[in-house]
Every structure is written in structure tokens, then in C-alpha cells.
N, C-alpha and C positions, 0 to 999 in steps of 0.2 A: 605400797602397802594398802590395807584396807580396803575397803566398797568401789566397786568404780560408780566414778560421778560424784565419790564424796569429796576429793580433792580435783580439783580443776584451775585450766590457767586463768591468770590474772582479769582477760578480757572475756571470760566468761560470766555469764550471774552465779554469785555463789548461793548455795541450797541452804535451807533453813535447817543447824543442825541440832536435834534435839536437846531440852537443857540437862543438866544432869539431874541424875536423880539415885543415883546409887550409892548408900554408904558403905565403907568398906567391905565389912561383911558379906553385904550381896556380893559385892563386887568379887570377892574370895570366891564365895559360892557359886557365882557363873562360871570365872576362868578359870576357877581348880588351882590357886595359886595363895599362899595362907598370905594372913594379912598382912606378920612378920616381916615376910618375905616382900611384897606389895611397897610397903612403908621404906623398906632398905632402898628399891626399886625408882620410890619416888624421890627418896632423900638424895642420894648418890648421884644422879641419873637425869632425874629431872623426867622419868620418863611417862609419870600420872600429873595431873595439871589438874587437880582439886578444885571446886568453889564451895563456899562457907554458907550453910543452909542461915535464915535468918536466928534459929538457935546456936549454931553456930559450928553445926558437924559441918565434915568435909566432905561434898559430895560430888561423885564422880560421873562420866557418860559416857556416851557409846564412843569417842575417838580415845578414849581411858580403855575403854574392855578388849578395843580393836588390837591397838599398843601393847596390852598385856600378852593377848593370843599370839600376838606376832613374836613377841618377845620368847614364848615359848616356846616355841615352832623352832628358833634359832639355838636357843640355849639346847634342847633337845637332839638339835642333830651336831652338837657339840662346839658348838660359837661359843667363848669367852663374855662372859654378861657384861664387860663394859664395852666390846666391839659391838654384841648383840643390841645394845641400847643405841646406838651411835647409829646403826643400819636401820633401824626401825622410823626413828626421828628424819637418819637424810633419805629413806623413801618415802616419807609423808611429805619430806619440805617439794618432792620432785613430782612425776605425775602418777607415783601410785603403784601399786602393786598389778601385775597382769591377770587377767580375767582371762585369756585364751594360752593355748598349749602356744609357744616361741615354733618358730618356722625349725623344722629338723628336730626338733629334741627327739620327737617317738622314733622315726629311724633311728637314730644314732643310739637311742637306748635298745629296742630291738637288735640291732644288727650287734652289739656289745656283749648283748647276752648269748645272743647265738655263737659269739664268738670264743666264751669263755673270757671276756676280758672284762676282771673286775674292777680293775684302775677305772676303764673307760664307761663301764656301767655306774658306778659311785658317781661319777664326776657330772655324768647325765644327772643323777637323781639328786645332785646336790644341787644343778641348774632348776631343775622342776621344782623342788620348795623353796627354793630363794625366788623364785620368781612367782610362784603359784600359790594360790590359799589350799590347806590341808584338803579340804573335800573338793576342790579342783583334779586337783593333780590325783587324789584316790579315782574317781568318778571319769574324770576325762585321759587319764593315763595309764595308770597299774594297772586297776582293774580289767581294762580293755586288752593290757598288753598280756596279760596272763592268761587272758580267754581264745588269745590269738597265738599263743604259745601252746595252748592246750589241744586248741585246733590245728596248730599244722603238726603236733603228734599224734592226733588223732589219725590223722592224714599220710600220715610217714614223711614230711616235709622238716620234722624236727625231730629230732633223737632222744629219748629217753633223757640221756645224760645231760641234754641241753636244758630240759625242762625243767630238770632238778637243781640244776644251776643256779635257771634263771628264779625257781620257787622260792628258793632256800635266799639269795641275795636278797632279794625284794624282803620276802618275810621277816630278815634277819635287820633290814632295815627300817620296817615297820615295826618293830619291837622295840630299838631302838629310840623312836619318837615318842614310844609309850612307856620310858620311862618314870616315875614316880605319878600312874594317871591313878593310884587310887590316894590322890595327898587331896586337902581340903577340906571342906566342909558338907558338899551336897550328898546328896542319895546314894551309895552303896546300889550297883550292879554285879551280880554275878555271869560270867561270861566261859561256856564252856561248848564244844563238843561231844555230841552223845557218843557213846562206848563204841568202839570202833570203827569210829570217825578220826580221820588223821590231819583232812582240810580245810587248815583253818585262819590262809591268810584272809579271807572274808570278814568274817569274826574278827579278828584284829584292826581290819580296819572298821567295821564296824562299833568295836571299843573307843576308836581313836577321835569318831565323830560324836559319839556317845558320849564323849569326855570333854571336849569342845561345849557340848550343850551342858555341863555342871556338875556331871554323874561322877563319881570316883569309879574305878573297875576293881575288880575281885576275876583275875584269870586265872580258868582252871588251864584251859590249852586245851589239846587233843586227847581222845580217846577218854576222856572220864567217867567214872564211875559214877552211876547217879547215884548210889550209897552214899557219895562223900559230898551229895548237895546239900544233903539234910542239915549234915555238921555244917557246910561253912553256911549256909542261911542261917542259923542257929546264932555261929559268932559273928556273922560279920553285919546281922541285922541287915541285909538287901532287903530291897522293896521289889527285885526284879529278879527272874533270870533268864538269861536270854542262851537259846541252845541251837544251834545248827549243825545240820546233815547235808551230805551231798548224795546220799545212798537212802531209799525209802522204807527199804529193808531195818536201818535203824533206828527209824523213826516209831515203826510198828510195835519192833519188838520192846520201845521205852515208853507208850500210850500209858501204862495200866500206874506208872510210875509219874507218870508229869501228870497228871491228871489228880494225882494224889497231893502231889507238890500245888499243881494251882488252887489248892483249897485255902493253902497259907501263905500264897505269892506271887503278881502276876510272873505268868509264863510266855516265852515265847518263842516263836518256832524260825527259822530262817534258814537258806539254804533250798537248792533246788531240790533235795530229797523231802521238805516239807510239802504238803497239799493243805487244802483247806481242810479237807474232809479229816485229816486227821489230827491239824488244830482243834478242829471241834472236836472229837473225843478224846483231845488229850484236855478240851479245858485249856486252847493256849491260844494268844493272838497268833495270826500269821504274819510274819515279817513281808514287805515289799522286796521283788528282785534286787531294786537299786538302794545298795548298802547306804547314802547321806540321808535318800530320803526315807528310807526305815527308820534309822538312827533318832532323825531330828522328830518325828511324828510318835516315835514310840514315846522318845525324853518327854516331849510336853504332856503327854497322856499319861505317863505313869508316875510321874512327881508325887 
């Protein structure tokens, strides 16, 4: 689990690892996990490791927020929280969570999808986050694999039916992990697709690392209306909303509309149907291609 290099073997130097400094609440607030829940987590589990400020709070650190995210990661793709706790502990006590894709997994998930076999695609994608940190396996995996599935239909190398297959599984299991991602305490994002926009495993994963960084989500999905952004900024008090296109054409015709919106909240634009040119006359940031480092760069700025 965790950082590589944070845990290392015995004959190695160990690193200086930051003291804590987080009382629970922040700690809520970063990993999107209420405190409740947190407290149950530590009693039960053992799996926060608190120290006592000289006032006398308990305060937490980064192998505490590590623990927490990973915990999530597991409960979310439907681990049982007292295995989930138990797996998280004996990969810290061992050398770590993986930093790089394991030798074969992207064949074996590629050729699974092509194949139609979703036993054998699930069982890939269960190896990839049991083994991988969330923006790993988004960034060094799906992502790529769906661009390479897009391309060999582009190509005639892959069939319609394959595409949709492979779309629908993947997205169906990124929604999945983003179960309960607008629970906590931090900032309210709104996350939708402009009006006849239908692709939006991007976006999703874009939510996913959005929510890693503290954000709770507000997903509209596909094809929304921007009518109906007013209202949920309205109730759901966002500080953000975040809208991607694959088509440029719909980006055009919602300019007069997000431009109106960014008067009362940052906007943003993603998706290869975004340009600059028409970030700036919509009044919106432009998102970067790569969905983590978007994600991580828009959360610190728009807090």
C-alpha cells in the first residue's frame, strides 16, 4: 500500500516520516470519510494510530490519510471492512503497494474485453486496484486502454459491439468506486456533460481523483441540461463546476450559458472538444488532457 519508499526493508534507512498534524475533522475532510465512520474505523480496527496534541486532541498523519484512502478503495469495490482493514495493515506490514502496472495485466484485460468475457475483465480490474493506487491504474490503464479500444474502431480493428462492451464495463465499474463520493465534509463539485454529450467515462474518472483530493461530487452524467445547473448550484451550494465535451460543436453552442454561470462559480471546461479560446469566452478554466493531473491542480486552486 501507500507511497513507494515510504515503507522499506529492515536493512534499509528509514525516511523521516512527517508528525502528525491532522485533527479529525481535517482528516474527514481530506478522505471524504465522516468522523463517525473514522472513530468506528479506528476503535474496531485499529486501523488510525492517533497521537495526543499536548492539549490533548488526537492527531493524525499521512500513514493515517494513506490507510483511510486505501480502506476506501477496498470497501468500495465491495471488500467486507473487517477483511478490508486486515488487507490494508498486512500491505503496509509487507513491501507496499505497486507503483507500476504487474507484467500482463493490460493484455489480459484488452484481450478480455475484446473477447466479451466479463468474468475475465472484472477479475483483471480487480488485480489493477488491489494492486494499484486509484490515479495509477486511471492514468497508466483505463484510460489508455479505452483510447486504444477507440482506436482500433476507429481503425476497423475493433467492432462497434466490442467498444461498447468494453465502454459500458469499465464505466460501470468506475461508478461503482464512486459510490457515496459526495459523503463528508469538504467542497461541493458539480460534475456534468454539456447537452449532447454522452462521454463521460472521463468525467467520472475525473470525479474519482477530484474526490481523493477532499471535493464531495454532485454528478449530473451525460447530456445535461444546463437549465438544471442553476438549480443544483443553487442547492447544493458548489463552489465549482466542472463540464466536459468531446464534440466542439457543444461547447459553442453552451459559451453564452457558462459564461453566465462563471459569474457565480468557478467553471471548467475538459474534454478534447474544449479549446482555450473558448474557455476564455466562456469565462472558464481549461482543464489539462491528463484527467489526475487536472483533477489534483484544479482541487488546490479552487478550494
Amino acid at each position: 500500500m501507500l507511497v513507494k519508499g515510504l515503507y522499506r526493508s529492515s536493512n534499509e534507512p528509514v525516511p523521516t516520516v512527517p508528525a502528525p498534524r491532522y485533527r479529525i475533522g481535517e482528516l474527514s475532510r481530506r478522505v471524504g470519510v465522516s468522523p463517525e465512520l473514522l472513530r468506528a474505523w479506528e476503535t474496531r480496527y485499529r486501523l488510525l494510530r492517533p497521537q495526543r496534541s499536548p492539549g490533548g486532541f488526537r492527531l493524525y498523519g499521512e500513514r493515517d490519510e494513506l490507510r483511510v484512502r486505501r480502506m476506501r478503495e477496498l470497501v468500495g469495490s465491495g471488500v467486507a471492512a473487517a477483511e478490508a482493514a486486515r488487507s490494508v495493515l498486512r500491505e503496509e506490514r509487507t513491501t507496499g503497494r505497486a507503483t507500476t502496472v504487474p507484467v500482463g495485466l493490460v493484455e489480459r484485460l484488452h484481450g478480455a474485453l475484446l473477447a466479451f468475457d466479463e468474468a475475465g475483465a472484472q477479475a483483471a480490474l480487480d488485480r489493477l486496484f488491489s494492486t494499484l493506487r486509484l490515479e495509477t491504474a486511471l492514468s497508466e490503464v483505463l484510460l489508455p486502454e479505452l483510447k486504444r479500444i477507440g482506436t482500433g474502431w476507429a481503425g476497423g480493428d475493433v467492432t462497434v459491439a466490442q467498444e461498447h462492451f468494453a465502454s459500458n464495463l469499465i464505466r460501470a465499474r468506475l461508478l461503482g468506486l464512486a459510490r457515496g463520493w459526495d459523503e463528508g465534509r469538504g467542497p461541493r463539485a458539480i460534475l456534468a456533460c454539456l447537452p449532447g454529450e454522452q462521454h463521460d467515462i472521463g468525467l467520472i474518472a475525473f470525479g474519482l481523483v477530484l474526490r481523493r483530493e477532499g471535493w464531495r461530487i454532485v454528478y449530473l452524467g451525460q447530456d445535461a441540461p444546463l437549465e438544471t445547473l442553476e438549480g443544483a448550484l443553487t442547492q447544493s451550494q458548489a463552489r465549482l463546476i466542472v463540464l466536459s465535451s468531446v464534440d466542439s460543436g457543444n461547447v459553442e453552442r453552451a459559451i453564452v450559458q457558462l459564461a453566465s454561470l462563471g459569474q457565480r462559480v468557478t467553471v471548467a471546461l475538459g474534454g478534447s472538444g474544449a479549446t482555450l479560446a473558448a474557455a476564455v469566452r466562456a469565462k472558464a478554466r481549461l482543464l489539462p488532457p491528463d484527467v489526475v493531473d487536472g483533477a489534483r491542480s484544479l482541487a488546490s486552486e479552487a478550494r
